[in-house]
C-alpha positions as CSV (number, residue, x, y, z in Angstrom):
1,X,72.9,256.2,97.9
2,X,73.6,253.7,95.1
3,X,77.7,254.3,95.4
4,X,77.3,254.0,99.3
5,X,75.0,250.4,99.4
6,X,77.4,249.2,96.4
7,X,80.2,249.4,98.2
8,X,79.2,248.6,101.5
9,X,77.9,245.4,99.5
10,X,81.6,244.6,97.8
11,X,82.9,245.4,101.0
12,X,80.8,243.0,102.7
13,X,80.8,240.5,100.0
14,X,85.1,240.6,99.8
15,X,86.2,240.9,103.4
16,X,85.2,239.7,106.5
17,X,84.8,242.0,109.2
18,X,87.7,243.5,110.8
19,X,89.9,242.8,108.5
20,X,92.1,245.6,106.9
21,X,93.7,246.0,103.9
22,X,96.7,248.6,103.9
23,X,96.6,250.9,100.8
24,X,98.9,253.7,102.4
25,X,100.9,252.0,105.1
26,X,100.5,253.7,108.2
27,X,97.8,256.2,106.5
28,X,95.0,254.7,104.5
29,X,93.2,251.3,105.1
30,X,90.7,249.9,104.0
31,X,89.0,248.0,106.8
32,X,86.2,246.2,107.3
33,X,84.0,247.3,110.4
34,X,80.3,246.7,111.2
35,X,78.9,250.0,113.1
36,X,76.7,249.9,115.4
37,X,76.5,254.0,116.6
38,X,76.4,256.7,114.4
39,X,78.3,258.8,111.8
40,X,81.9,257.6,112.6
41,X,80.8,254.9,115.5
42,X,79.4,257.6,117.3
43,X,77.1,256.7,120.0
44,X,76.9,252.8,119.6
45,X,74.0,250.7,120.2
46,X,70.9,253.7,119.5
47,X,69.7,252.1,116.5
48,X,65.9,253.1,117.4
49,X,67.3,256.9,118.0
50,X,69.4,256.8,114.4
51,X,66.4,255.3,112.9
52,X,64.1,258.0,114.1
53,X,66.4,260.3,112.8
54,X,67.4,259.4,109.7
55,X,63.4,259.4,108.9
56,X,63.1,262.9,110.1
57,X,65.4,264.5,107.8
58,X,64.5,262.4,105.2
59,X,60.8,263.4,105.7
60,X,61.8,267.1,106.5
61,X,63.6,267.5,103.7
62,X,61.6,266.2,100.6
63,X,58.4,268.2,102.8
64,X,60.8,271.6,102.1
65,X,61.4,270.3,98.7
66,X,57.8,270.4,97.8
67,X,57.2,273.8,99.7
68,X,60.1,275.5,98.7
69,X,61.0,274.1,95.1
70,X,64.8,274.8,95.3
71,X,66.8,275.7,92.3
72,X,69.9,276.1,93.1
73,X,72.1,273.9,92.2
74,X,74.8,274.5,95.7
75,X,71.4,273.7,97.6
76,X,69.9,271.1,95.7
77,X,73.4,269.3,95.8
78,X,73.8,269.8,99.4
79,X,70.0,268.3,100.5
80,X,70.9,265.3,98.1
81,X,73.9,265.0,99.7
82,X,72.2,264.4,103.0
83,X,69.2,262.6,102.0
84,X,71.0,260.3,100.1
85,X,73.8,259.2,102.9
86,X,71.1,259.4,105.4
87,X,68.7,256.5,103.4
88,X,72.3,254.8,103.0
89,X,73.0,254.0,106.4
90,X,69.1,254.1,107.1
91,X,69.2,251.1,104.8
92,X,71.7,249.1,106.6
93,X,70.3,249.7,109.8
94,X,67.0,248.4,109.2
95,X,68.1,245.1,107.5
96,X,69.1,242.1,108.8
97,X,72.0,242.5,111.2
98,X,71.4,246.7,111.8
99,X,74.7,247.3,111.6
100,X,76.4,249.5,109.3
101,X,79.3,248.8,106.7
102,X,82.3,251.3,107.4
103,X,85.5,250.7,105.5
104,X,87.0,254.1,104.9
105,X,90.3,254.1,107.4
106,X,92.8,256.5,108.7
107,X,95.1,255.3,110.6
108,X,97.5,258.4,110.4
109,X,94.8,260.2,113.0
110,X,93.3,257.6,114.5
111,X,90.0,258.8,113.0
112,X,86.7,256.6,113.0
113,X,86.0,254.3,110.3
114,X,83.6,255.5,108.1
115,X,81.8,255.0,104.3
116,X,80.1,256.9,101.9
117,X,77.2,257.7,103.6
118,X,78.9,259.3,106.0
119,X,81.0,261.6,103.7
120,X,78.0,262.8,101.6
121,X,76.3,263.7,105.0
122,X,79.3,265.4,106.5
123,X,79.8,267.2,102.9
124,X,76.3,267.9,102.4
125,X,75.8,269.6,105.7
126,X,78.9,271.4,105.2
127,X,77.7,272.6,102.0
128,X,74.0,273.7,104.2
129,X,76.2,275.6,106.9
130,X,78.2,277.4,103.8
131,X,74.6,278.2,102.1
132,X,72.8,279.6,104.9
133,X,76.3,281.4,105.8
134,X,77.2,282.9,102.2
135,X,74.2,282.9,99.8
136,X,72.8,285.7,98.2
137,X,69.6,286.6,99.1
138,X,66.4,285.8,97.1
139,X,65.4,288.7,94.4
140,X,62.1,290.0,95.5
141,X,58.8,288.7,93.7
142,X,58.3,291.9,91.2
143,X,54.5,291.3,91.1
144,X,54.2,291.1,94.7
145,X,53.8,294.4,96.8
146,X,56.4,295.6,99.3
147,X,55.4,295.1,102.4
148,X,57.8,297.8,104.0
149,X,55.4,300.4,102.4
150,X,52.3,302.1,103.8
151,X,49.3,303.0,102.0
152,X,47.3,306.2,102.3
153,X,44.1,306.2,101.0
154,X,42.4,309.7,100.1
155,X,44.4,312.9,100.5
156,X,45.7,312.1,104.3
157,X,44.1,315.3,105.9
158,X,41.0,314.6,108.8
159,X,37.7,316.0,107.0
């Protein structure tokens, strides 16, 4: 979150908006856009919707980090991933203008401009999909008692 709001806020602060500055010609730009949709300018003008959003997963996460206590590092990496590009952009949208700072541009595909934010969402859910794909599963609690198992209590036979 601190990378993402410091460069939105060199970006701002060097280049006004739409402006582009070629760093790959014909590949890589970096270009200057206020956003109003969401990840890569999709959807433009739901502010209220993105807002709403960015609060649930914010919320939802840090309520299954209490609950769940998550160790791994592949998980814990991933859910700061999102949480931290999601209160990114969350912060730009709820300032001043709403709009979000994008500057991240390929011009080789024609792809969106985007920023930081987006990135460690896109990587962080990426990393979640991989996670709930590919990890191993818990060990069982030792203490705890199977719960697979029935219990028979005296010798089984009707008396």
């Amino acid at each position: 979150m601190l990378l993402d709001q410091a460069s939105k806020l060199y970006i701002r602060s060097t280049m006004p908006p739409s402006t582009s500055i070629p760093l790959i010609d014909g590949v890589f730009n970096i270009t200057h856009v206020r956003n109003m949709g969401a990840a890569f300018g999709l959807m433009p003008g739901k502010q209220p919707l993105f807002i709403a959003t960015s609060l649930v997963v914010v919320v939802s996460v840090l309520g299954y980090w209490i609950v769940k206590r998550p160790t791994a590092r592949w998980l814990v990496t991933a859910l700061g991933l999102v949480v931290g590009g999601a209160i990114g952009n969350l912060i730009d949208r709820t300032s001043s203008t709403g709009l979000v700072t994008d500057f991240f541009d390929f011009a080789l595909i024609d792809f969106p401009v985007f920023n930081i934010a987006d990135c460690a969402i896109f990587f962080g859910v990426a990393m979640l999909v991989v996670w709930v794909l590919f990890a191993p599963e818990p060990e069982p609690d030792a203490d705890a008692e199977p719960r697979d198992t029935i219990v028979v209590v005296g010798d089984g036979v009707d008396q």
